[in-house]
Steps between C-alpha positions, in 0.01 A plus 500: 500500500564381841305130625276755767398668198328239373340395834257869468371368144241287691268279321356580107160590517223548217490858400140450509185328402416660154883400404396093627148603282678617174742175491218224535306668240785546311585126555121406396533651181828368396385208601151538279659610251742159488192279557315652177637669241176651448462688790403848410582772891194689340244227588649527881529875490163545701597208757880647530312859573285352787745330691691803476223706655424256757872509638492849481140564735718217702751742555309814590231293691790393726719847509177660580431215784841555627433871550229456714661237675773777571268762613292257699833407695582880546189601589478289803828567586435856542177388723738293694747831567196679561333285740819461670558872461168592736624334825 
């Protein structure tokens, strides 16, 4: 592999922000689980569920915003064209 080749790579990026979610909590429970040998995932099952769901409606809430953001912008783009279209 040629030296250019390696000049395309670019910079590493995060594949994405459940993988950054699923390491921290990962990282919190090894990190209970070394603090207190007692710790029983069970008793955090309902808490680990929540977060969960509340970086999932995260997600959609801000696909769903970026749709509208998109058809927003090409909406008034085609008023634009039109507009421009009439003269």
């Amino acid at each position: 592999m040629a030296l250019k080749d390696f000049a395309r790579i670019g910079k590493p990026e995060w594949p994405g922000i459940a993988t950054a979610a699923s390491l921290i909590c990962t990282a919190t429970i090894v990190i209970a689980i070394a603090r207190d040998a007692d710790f029983k995932l069970k008793d955090w099952q309902t808490m680990i569920d929540a977060c969960i769901a509340l970086v999932g409606g995260i997600m959609a809430y801000r696909g769903a915003m970026a749709k509208v953001e998109l058809d927003r912008e090409a909406a008034a783009v085609a008023l634009q064209r039109k507009r421009l279209h009439s003269f």
